[in-house]
Biopython code that builds the backbone (N, CA, C, O; Angstrom):
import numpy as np
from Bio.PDB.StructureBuilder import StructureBuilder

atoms = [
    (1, "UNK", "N", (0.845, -1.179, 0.000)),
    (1, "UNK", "CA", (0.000, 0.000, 0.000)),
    (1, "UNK", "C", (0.892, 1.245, 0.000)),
    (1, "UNK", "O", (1.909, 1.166, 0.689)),
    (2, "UNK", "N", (0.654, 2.449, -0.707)),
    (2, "UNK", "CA", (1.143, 3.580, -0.743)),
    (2, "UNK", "C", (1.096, 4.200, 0.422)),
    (2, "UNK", "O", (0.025, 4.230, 1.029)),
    (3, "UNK", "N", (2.317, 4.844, 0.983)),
    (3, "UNK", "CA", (1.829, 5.783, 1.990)),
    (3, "UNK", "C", (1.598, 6.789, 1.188)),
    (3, "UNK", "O", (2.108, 7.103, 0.112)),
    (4, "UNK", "N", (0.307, 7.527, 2.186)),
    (4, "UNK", "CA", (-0.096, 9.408, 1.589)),
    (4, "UNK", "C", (0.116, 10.100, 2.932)),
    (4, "UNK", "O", (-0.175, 9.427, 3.921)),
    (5, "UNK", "N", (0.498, 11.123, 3.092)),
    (5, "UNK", "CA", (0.749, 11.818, 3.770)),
    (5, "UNK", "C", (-0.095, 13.465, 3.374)),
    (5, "UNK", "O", (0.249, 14.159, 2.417)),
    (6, "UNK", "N", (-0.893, 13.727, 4.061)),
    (6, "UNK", "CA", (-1.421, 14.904, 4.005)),
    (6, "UNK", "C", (-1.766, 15.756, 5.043)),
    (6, "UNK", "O", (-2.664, 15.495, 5.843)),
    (7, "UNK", "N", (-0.834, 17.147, 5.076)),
    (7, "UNK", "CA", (-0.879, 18.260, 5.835)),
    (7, "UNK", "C", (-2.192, 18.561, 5.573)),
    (7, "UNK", "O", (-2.781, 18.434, 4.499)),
    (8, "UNK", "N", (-2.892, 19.233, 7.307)),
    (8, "UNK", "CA", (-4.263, 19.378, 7.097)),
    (8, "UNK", "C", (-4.697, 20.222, 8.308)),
    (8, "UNK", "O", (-3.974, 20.799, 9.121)),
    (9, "UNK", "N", (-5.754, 20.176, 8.261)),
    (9, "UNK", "CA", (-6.304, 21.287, 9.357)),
    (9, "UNK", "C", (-7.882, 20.444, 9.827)),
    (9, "UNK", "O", (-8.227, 19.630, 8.971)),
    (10, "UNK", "N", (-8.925, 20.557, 11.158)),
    (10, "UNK", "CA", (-9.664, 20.187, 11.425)),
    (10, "UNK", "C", (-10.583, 20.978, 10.688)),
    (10, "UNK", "O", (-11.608, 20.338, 10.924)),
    (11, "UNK", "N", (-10.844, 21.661, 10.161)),
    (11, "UNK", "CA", (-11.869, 22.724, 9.428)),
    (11, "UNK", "C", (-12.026, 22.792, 8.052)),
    (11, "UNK", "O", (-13.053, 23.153, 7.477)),
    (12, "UNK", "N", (-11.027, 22.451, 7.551)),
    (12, "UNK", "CA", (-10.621, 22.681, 5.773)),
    (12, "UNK", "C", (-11.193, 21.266, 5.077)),
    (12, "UNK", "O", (-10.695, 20.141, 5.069)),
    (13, "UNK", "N", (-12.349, 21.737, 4.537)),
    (13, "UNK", "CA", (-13.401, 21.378, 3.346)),
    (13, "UNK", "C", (-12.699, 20.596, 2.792)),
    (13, "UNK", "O", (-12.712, 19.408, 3.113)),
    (14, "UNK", "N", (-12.093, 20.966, 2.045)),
    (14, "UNK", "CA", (-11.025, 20.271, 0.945)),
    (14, "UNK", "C", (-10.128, 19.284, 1.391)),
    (14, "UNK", "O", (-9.759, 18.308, 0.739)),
    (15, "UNK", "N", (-9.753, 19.629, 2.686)),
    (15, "UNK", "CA", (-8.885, 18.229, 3.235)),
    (15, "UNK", "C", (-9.920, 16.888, 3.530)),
    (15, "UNK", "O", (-9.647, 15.738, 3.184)),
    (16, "UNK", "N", (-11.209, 17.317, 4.271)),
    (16, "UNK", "CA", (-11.958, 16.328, 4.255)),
    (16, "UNK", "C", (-12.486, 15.715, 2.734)),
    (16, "UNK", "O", (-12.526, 14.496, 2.563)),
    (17, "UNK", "N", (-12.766, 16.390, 1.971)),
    (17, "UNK", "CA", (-12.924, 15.824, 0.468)),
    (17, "UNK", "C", (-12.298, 14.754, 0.235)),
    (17, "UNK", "O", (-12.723, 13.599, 0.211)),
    (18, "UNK", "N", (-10.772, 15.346, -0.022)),
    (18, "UNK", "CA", (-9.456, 14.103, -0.073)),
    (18, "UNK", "C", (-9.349, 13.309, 0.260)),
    (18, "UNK", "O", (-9.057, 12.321, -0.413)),
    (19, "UNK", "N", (-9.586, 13.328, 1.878)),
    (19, "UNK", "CA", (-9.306, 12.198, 2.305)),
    (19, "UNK", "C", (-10.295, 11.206, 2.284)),
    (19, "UNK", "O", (-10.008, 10.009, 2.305)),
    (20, "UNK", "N", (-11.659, 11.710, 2.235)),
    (20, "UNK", "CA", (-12.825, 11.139, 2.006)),
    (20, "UNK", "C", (-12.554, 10.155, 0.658)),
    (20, "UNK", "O", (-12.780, 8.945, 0.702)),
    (21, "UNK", "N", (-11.951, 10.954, -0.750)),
    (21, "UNK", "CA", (-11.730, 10.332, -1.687)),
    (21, "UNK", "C", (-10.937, 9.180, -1.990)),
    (21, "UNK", "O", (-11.166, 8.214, -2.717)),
    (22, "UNK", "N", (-9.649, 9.583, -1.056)),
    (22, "UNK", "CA", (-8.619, 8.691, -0.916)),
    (22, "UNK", "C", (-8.982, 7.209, -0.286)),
    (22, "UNK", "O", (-8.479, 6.128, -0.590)),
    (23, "UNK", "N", (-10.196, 7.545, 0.863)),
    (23, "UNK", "CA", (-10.365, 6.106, 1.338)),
    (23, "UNK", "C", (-11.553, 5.503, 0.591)),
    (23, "UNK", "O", (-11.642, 4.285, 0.438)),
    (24, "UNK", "N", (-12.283, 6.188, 0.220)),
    (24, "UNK", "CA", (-12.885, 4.955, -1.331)),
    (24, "UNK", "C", (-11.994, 4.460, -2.067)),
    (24, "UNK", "O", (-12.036, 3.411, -2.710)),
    (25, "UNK", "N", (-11.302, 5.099, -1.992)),
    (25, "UNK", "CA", (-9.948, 3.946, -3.128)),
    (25, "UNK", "C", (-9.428, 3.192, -2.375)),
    (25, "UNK", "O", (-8.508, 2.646, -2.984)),
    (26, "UNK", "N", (-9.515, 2.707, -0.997)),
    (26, "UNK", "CA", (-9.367, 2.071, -0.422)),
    (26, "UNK", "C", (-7.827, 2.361, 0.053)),
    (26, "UNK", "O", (-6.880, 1.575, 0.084)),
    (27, "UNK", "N", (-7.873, 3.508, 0.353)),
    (27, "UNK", "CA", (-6.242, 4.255, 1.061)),
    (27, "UNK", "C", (-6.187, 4.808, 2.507)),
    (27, "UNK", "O", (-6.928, 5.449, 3.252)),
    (28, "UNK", "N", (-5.134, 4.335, 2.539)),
    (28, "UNK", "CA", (-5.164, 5.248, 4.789)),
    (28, "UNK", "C", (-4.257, 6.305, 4.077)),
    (28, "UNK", "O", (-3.403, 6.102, 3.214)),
    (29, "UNK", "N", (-4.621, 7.401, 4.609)),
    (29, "UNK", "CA", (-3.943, 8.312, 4.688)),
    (29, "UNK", "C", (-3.375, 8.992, 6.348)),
    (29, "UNK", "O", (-4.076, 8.903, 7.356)),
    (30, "UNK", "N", (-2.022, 9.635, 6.326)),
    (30, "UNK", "CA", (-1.576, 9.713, 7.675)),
    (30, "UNK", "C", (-1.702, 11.249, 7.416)),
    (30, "UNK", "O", (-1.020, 11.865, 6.597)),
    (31, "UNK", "N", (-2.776, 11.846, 8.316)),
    (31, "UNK", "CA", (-2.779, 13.506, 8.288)),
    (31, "UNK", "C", (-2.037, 13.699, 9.423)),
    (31, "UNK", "O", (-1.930, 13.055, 10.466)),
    (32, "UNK", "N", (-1.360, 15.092, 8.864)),
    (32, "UNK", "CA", (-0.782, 15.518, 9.994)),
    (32, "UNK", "C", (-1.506, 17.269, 9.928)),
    (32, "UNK", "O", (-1.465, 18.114, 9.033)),
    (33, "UNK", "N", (-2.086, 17.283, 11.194)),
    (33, "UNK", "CA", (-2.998, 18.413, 11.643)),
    (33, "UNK", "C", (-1.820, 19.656, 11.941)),
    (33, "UNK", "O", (-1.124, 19.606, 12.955)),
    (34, "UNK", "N", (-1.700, 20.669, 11.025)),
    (34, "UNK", "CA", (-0.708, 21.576, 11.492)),
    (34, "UNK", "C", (-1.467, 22.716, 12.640)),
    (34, "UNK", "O", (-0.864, 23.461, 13.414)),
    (35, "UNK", "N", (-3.045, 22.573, 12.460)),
    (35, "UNK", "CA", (-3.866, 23.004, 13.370)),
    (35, "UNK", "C", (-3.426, 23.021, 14.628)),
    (35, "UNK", "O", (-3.405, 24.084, 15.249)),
    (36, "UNK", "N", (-2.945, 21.666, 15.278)),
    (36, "UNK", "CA", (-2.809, 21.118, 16.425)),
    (36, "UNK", "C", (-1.342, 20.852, 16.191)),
    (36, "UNK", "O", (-0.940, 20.141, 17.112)),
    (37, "UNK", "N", (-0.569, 21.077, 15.504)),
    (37, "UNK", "CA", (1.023, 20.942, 15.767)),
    (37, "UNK", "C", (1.623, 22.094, 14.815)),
    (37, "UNK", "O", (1.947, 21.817, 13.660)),
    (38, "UNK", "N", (1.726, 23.057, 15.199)),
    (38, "UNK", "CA", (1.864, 24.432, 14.673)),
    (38, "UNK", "C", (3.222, 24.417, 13.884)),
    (38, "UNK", "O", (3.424, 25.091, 12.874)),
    (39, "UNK", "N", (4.084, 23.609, 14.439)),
    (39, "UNK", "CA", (5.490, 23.226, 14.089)),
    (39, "UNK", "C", (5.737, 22.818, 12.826)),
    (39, "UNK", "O", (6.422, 23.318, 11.935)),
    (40, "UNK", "N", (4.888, 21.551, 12.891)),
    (40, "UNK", "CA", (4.307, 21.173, 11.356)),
    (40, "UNK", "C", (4.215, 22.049, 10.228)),
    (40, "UNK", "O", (4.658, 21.631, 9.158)),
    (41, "UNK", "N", (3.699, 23.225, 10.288)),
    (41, "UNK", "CA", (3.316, 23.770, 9.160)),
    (41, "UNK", "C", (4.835, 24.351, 8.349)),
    (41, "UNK", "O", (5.103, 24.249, 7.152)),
    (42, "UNK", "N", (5.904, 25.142, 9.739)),
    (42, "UNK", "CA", (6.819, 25.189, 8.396)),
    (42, "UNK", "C", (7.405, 24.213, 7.949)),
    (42, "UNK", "O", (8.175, 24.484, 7.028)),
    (43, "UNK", "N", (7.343, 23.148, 8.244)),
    (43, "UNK", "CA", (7.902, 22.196, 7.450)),
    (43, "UNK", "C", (7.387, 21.887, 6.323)),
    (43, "UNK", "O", (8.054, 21.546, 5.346)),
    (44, "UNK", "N", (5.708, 22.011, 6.363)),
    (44, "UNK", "CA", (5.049, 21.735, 5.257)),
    (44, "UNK", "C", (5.608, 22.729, 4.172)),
    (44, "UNK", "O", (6.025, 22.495, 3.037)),
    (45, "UNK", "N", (5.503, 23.782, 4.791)),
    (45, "UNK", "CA", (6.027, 24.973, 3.938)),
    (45, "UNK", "C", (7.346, 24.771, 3.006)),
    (45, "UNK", "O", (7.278, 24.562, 1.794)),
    (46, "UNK", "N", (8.692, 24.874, 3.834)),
    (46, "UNK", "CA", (9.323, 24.294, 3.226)),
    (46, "UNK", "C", (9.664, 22.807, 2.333)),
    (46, "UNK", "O", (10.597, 22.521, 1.583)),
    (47, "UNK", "N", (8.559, 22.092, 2.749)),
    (47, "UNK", "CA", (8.470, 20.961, 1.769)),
    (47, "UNK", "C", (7.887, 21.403, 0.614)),
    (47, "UNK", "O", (8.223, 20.886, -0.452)),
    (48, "UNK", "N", (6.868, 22.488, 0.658)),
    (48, "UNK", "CA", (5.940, 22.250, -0.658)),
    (48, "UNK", "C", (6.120, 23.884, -1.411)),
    (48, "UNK", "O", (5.961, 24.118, -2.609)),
    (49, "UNK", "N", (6.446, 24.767, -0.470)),
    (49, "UNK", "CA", (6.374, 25.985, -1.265)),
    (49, "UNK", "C", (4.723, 26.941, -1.092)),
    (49, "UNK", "O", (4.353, 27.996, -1.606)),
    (50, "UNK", "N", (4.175, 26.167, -0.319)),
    (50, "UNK", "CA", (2.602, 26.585, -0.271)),
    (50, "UNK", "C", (2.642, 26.254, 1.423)),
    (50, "UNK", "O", (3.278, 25.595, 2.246)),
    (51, "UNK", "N", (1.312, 27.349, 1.303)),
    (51, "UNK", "CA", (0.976, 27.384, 2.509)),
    (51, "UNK", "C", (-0.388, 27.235, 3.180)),
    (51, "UNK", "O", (-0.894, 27.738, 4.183)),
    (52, "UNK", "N", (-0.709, 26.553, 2.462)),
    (52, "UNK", "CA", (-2.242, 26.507, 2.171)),
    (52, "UNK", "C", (-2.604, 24.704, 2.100)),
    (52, "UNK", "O", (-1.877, 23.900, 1.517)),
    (53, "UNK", "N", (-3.544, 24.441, 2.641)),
    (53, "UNK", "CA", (-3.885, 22.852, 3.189)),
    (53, "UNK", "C", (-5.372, 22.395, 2.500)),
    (53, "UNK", "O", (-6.335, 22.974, 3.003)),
    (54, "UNK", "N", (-5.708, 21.343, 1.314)),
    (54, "UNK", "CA", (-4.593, 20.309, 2.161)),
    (54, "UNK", "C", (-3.248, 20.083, 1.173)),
    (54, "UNK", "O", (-3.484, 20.526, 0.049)),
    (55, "UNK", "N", (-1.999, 19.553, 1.290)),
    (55, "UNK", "CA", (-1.196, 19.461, 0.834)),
    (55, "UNK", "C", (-0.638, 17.482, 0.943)),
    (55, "UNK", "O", (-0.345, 16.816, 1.936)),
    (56, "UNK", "N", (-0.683, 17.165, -0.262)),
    (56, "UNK", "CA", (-0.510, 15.718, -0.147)),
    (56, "UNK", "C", (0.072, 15.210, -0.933)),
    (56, "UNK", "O", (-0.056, 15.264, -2.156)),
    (57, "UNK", "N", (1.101, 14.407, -0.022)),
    (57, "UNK", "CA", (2.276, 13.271, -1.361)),
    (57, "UNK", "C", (1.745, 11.654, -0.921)),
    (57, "UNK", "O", (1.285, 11.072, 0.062)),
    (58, "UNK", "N", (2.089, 11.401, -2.165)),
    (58, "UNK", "CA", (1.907, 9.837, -2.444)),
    (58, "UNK", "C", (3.734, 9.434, -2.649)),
    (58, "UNK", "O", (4.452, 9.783, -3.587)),
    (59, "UNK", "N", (4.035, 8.786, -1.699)),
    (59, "UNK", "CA", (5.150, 8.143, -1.605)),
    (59, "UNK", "C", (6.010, 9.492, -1.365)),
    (59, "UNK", "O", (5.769, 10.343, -0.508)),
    (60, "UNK", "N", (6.833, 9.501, -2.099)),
    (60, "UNK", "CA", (7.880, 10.862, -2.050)),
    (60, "UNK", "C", (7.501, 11.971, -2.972)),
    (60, "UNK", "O", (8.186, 12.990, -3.064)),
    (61, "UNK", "N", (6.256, 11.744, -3.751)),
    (61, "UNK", "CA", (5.724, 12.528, -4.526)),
    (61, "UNK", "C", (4.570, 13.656, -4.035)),
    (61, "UNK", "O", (3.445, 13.519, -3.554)),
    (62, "UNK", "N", (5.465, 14.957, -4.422)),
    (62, "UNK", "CA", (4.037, 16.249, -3.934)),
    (62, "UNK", "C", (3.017, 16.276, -4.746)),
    (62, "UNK", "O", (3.251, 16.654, -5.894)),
    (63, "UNK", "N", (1.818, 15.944, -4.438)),
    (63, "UNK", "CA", (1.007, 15.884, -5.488)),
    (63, "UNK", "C", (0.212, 17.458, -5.680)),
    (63, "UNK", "O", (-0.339, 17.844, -6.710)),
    (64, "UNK", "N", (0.353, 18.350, -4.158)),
    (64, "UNK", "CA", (-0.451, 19.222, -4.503)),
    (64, "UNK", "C", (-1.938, 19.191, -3.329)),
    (64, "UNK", "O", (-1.961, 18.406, -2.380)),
    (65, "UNK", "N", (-2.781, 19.913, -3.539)),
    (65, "UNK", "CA", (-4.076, 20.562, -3.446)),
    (65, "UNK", "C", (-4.980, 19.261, -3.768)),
    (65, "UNK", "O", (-4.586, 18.217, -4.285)),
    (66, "UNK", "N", (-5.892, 19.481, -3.468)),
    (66, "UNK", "CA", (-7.442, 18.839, -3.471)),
    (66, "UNK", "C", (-7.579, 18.749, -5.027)),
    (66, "UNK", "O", (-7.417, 17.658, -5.575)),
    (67, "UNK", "N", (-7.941, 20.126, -5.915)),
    (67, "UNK", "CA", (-7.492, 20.420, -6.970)),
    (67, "UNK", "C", (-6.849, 19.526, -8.106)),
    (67, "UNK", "O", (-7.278, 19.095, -9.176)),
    (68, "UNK", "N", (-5.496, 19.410, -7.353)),
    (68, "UNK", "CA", (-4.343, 18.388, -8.047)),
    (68, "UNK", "C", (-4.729, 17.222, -8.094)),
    (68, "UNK", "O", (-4.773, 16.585, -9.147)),
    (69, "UNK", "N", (-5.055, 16.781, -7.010)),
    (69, "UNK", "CA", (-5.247, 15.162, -6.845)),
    (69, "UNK", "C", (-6.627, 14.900, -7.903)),
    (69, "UNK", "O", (-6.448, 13.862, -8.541)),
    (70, "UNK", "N", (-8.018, 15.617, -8.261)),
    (70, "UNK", "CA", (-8.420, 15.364, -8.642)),
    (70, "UNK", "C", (-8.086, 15.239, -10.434)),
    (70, "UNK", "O", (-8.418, 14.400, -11.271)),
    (71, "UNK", "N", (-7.166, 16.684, -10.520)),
    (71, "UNK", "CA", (-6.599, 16.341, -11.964)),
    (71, "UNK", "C", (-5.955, 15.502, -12.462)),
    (71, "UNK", "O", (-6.113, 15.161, -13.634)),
    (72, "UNK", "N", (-4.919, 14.890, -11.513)),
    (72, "UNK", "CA", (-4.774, 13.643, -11.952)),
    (72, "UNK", "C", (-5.674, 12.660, -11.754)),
    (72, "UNK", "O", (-5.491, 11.626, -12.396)),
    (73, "UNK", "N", (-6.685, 12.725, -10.963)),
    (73, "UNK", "CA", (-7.792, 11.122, -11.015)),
    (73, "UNK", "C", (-8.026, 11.515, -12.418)),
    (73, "UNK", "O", (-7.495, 10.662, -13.130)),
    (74, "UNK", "N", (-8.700, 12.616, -13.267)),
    (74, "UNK", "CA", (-9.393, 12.976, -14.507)),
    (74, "UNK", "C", (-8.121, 12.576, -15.118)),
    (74, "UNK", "O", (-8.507, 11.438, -15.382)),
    (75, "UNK", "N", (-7.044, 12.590, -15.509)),
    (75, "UNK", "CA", (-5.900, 12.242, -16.205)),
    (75, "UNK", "C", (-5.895, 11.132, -16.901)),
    (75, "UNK", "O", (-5.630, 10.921, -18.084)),
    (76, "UNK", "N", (-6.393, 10.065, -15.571)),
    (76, "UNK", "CA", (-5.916, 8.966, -15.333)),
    (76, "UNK", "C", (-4.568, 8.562, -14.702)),
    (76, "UNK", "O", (-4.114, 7.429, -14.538)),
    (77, "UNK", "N", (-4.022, 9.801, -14.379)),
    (77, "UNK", "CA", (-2.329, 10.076, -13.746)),
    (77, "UNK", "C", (-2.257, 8.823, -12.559)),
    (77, "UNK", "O", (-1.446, 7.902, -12.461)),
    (78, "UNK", "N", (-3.398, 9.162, -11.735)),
    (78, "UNK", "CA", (-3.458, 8.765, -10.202)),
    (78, "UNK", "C", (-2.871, 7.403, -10.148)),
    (78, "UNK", "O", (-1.694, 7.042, -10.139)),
    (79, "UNK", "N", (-3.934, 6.766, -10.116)),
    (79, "UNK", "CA", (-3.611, 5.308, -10.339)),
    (79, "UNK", "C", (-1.978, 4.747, -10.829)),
    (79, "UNK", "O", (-1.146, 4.012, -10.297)),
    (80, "UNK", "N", (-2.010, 5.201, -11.590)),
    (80, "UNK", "CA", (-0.104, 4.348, -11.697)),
    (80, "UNK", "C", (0.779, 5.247, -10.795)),
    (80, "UNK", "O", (1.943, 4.935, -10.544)),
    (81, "UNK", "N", (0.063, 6.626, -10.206)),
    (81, "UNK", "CA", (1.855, 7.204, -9.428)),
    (81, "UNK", "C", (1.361, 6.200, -7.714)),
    (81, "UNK", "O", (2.250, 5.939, -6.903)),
    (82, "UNK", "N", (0.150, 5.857, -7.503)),
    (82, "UNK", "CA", (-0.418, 4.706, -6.780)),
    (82, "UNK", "C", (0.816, 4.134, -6.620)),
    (82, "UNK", "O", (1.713, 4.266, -5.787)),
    (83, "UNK", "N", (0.615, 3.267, -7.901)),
    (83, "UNK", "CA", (1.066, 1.603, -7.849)),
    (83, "UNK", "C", (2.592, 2.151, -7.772)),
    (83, "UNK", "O", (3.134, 1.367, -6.994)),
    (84, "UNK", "N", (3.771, 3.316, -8.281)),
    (84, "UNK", "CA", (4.757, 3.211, -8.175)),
    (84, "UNK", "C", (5.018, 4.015, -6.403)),
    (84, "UNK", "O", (6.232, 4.022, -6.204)),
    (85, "UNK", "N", (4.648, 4.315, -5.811)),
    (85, "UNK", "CA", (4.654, 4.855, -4.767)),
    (85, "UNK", "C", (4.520, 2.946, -3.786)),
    (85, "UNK", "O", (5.264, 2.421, -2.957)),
    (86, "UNK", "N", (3.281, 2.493, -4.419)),
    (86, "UNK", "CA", (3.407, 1.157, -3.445)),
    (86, "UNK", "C", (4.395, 0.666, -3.863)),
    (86, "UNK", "O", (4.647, 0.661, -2.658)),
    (87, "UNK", "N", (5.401, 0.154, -4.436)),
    (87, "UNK", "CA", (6.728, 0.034, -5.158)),
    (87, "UNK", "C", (7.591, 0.253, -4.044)),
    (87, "UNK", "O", (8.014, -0.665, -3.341)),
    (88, "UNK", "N", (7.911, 1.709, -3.841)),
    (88, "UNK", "CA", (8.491, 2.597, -2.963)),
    (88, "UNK", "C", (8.896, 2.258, -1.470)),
    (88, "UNK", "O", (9.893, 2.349, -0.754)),
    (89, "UNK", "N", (7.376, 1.748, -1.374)),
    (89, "UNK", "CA", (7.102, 1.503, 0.358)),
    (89, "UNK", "C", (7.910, 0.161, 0.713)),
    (89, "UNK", "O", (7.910, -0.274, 1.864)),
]
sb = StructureBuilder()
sb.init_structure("model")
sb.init_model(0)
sb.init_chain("A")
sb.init_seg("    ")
for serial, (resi, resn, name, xyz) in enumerate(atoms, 1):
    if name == "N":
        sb.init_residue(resn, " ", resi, " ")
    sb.init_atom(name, np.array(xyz, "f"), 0.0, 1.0, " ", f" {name:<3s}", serial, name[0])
structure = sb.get_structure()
């Protein structure tokens, strides 16, 4: 299974979307609440360049925004950076 990792907040719409989406595909995702660990966030920051949640990689890959993740489901992107991320793990 892929790890996902997604910076997030208890309030933000869009993080619940994701992750909502992510586990119909039958995915755990590990949020990390910068809400509740304030520390967190510059790291997110400096990981991603954004500052704005939710922010989510599949394996070592930044995928981006709520946004992103869905452009690649419409792609068809998703699914194989999936399977090479479970690779990874």
């Amino acid at each position: 299974m892929p790890k996902i990792t997604m910076y997030s907040t208890r309030i933000c719409p869009y993080c619940t979307m994701a992750e909502r989406f992510l586990r119909q595909k039958g995915l755990e995702v590990h949020k990390i609440l910068i809400d509740q660990q304030p520390q967190e966030m510059q790291s997110m920051i400096e990981k991603t360049g954004r500052r704005t949640v939710p922010q989510i990689f599949i394996g070592s890959h930044h995928v981006g925004g709520y946004d992103d993740l869905m452009a690649l489901e419409m792609e068809g992107e998703l699914d194989p950076l999936l399977l090479k991320a479970a690779g990874e793990s």
